[in-house]
C-alpha positions in Angstrom: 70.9 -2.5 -40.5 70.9 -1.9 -36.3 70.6 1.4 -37.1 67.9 1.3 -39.8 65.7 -0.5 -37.1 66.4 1.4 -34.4 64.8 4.3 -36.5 62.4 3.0 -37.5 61.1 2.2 -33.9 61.8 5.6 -33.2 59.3 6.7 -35.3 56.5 4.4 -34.6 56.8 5.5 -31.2 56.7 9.4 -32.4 53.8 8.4 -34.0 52.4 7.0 -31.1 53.1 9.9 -28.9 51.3 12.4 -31.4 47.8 10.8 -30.1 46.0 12.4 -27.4 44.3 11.2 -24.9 41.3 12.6 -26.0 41.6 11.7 -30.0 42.3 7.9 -28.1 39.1 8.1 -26.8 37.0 9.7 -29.4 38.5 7.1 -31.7 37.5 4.5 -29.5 34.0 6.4 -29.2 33.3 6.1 -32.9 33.3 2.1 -32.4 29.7 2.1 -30.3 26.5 3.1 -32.6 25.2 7.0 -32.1 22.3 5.4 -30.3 24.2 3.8 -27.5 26.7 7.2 -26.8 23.6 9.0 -26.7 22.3 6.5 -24.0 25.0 6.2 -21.9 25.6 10.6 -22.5 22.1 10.9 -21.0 22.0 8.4 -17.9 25.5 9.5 -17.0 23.8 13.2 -17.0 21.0 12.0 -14.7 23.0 10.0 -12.4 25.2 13.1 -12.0 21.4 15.4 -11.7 20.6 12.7 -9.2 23.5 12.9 -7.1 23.7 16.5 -7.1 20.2 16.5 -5.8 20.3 13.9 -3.1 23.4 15.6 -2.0 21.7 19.3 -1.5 18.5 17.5 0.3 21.0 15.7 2.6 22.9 18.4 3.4 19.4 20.3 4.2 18.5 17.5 6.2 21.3 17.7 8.5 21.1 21.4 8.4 17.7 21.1 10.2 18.2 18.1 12.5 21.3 19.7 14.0 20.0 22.5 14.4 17.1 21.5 15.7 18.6 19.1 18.2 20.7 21.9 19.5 18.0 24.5 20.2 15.6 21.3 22.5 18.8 19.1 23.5 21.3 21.8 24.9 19.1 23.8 27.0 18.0 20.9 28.9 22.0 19.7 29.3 22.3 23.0 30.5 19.3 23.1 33.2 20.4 19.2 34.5 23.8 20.6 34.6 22.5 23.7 36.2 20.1 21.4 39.1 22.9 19.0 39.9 25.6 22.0 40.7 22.8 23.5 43.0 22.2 19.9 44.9 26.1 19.5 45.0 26.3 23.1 46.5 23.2 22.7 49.0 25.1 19.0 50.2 28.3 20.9 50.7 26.2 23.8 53.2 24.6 20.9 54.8 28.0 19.5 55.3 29.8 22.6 56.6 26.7 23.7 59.2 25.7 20.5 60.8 28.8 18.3 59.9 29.9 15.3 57.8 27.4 13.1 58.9 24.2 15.7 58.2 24.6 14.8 54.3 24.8 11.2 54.3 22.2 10.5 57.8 19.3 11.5 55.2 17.6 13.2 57.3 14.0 15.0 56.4 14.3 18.4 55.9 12.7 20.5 58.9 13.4 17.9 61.6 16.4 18.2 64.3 19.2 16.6 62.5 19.8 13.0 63.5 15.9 12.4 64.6 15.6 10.3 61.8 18.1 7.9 62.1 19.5 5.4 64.5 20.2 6.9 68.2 24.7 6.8 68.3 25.7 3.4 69.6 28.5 4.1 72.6 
């Protein structure tokens, strides 16, 4: 008798396994009127329209902002760059030809060097 329900279970679940995903969910499928799989087939084709479009124009959009940013942002990195190397380079030959106090003493270009500041305190 064990054994006669053991088989039998063994061939419900063959039975089972014979099913297909896909003949699972066309059965299911067949439970929903024509009208409302013909609905849901067409918004699920325009949502998928819809995000394949907004996709392309945001990758377009990106396309041109970084590209744009690049060509007016980097050139002016590049010339402040450029300007402060020069003033750190023209503080350094201050430095080295009229010493360590020339670059700080802020004095006005053309005059002796310490005019403008405070006579030395002996």
């Amino acid at each position: 008798m064990a054994d006669e329900n053991l088989l039998s279970l063994e061939d419900k679940d063959d039975d089972e396994l014979d099913e297909t995903l896909a003949e699972r969910i066309i059965g299911l499928s067949e439970m929903f009127p024509e009208s409302l799989r013909t609905t849901t087939c067409a918004l699920c084709s325009l949502s998928l329209n819809y995000a394949k479009m907004l996709y392309s124009v945001t990758r377009t959009v990106a396309w041109v902002f970084v590209s744009s940013a690049t060509i007016i942002v980097l050139p002016a990195l590049f010339e402040s760059e450029r300007a402060q190397a020069q003033e750190q380079q023209l503080q350094q030959q201050r430095q080295i030809l009229l010493g360590p106090n020339a670059a700080v003493s802020g004095s006005t270009p053309g005059l002796l060097p310490g005019v403008g500041s405070a006579p030395p305190r002996v």
